[in-house]
N, C-alpha and C positions, 0 to 999 in steps of 0.2 A: 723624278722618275725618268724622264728623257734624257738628262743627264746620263744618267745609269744604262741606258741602253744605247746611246751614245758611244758609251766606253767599251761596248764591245761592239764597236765596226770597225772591219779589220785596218785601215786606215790610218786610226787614231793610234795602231797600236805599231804595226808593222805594214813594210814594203809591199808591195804588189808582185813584185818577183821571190821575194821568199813567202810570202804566203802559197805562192803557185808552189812551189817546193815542199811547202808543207802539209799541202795538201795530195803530193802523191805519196804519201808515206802507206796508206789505207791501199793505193792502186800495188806499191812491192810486194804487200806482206800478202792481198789478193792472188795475183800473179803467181807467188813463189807456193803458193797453196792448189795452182792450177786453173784461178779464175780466170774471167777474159776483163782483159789490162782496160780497154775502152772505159768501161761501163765504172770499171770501181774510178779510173782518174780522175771522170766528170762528179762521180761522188764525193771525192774527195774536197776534190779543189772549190765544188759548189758552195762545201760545207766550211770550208775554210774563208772564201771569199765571204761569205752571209755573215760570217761572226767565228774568226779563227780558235776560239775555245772547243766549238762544235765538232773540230776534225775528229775531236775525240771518239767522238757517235761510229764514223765511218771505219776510224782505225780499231774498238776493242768490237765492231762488228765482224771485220775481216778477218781477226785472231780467233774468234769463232764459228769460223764458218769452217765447212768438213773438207778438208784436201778430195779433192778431183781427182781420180785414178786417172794417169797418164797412158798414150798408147806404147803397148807394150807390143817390141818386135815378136815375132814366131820365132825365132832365134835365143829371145831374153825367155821368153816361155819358158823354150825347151831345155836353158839353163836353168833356170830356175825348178822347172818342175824336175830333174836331176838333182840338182842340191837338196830337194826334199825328200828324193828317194834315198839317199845317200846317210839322211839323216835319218829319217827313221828306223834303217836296217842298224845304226848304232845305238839305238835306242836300248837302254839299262834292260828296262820292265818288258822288254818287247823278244821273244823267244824264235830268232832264230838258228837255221841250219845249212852249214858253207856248204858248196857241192861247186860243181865246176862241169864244161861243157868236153863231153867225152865225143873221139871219132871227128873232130876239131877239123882234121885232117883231112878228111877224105871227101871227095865231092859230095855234095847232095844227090839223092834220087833226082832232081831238077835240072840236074847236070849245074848247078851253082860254086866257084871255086870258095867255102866257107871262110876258110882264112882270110883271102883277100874282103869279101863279101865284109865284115867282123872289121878288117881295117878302114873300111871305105865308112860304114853306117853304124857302127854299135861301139856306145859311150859306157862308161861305170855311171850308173845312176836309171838307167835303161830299163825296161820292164820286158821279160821274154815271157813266152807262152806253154805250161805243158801242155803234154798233146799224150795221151794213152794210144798206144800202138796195137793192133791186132800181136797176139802175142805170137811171137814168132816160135821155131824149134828151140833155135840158141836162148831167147831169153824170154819169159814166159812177163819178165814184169819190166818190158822195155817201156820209155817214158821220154817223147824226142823234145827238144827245146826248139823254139819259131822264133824269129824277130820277123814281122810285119808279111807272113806270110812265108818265111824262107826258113826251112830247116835245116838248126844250126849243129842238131849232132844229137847225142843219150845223155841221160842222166846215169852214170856211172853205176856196175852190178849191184855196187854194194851197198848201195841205198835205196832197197828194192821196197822201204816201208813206203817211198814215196807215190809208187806206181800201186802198193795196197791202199793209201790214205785216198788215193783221188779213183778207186775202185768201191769205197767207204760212201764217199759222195761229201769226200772234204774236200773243200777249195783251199788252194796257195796260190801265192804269189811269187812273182822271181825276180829279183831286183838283178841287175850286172851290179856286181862288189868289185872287180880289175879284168880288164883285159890287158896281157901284156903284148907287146909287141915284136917283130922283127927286128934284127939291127942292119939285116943286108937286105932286104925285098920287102915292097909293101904287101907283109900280111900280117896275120895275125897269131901268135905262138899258143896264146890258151884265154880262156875267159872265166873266170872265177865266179861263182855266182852265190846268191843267198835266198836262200826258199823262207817265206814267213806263211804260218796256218791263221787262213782269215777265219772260217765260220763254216759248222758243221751244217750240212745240209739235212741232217736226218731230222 
């Protein structure tokens, strides 16, 4: 029996410098999962030193452990959270409807130059706001688009079911589908958009 136990010190079997090696294999696959590197090396290499069969314990532990969300910039976000606005407006099963930002052109009531405004801050993948208008003379089912408080212009006459649906007490959504751009000045030419019907209110 001491024999046998013996034969697993690491000594008997292998070096003291690749046992250390062998025992950070547990602290990589750690690491590359998000752990902190310290804590798995000492595990490792304890377990390796005590009886090098053992690193086994350390290493099919760390293959099991749950990846660590890493810090995500505000930037990778707001990538991200765009790439999944982008996807779901392509979505097969998912019923939407193209429209695009009319009046594009002309200043805001806020005195805001839109175009420019559109080129500086507003991506395809974006979420814009309707807004129901007191209904004017000219258009009784006007319906203005917002990016973060700044209005970006109408939702065009001839989709005037949209300004009846959110008069219904239906909610939509509005994803940016393309803004296209200037070639000679930084503005912005037109912005295309995609209305999807979330959920009836009534």
């Amino acid at each position: 029996m001491p024999d046998e136990i013996a034969s697993w010190l690491p000594l008997e079997w292998l070096p003291l410098g690749l046992l250390v090696c062998v025992g950070t294999v547990p602290a990589a696959i750690a690491q590359a999962r998000g752990r902190r590197l310290v804590i798995w090396l000492v595990y490792g290499v304890a377990a390796a030193l005590f009886a090098w069969p053992l690193v086994l314990v350390p290493t099919v532990h760390a293959l099991f452990t749950r990846p660590r969300l890493r810090f995500i910039s505000k930037e990778d976000r707001e990538r991200r959270r765009r790439a999944d606005a982008l996807a779901l407006i392509r979505e097969p099963s998912l019923q939407t409807y193209g429209s695009r930002v009319k009046e594009l052109r002309r200043t805001s009531p806020a005195g805001v130059d839109r175009r420019r405004y559109v080129y500086a801050s507003v991506q395809p993948g974006d979420a814009l706001e309707l807004v129901r208008e007191a209904a004017p003379a000219r258009n009784a089912h006007a319906t203005a688009y917002y990016h973060r408080g700044v209005h970006l212009g109408y939702v065009p006459k001839g989709q005037s079911w949209v300004a009846e649906a959110l008069d219904d007490g239906l909610r939509l959504a509005v994803i940016v589908e393309q803004v296209r751009m200037s070639w000679f000045c930084r503005r912005a030419r037109s912005v295309q958009t995609r209305l999807v019907m979330l959920r009836d209110r009534r």
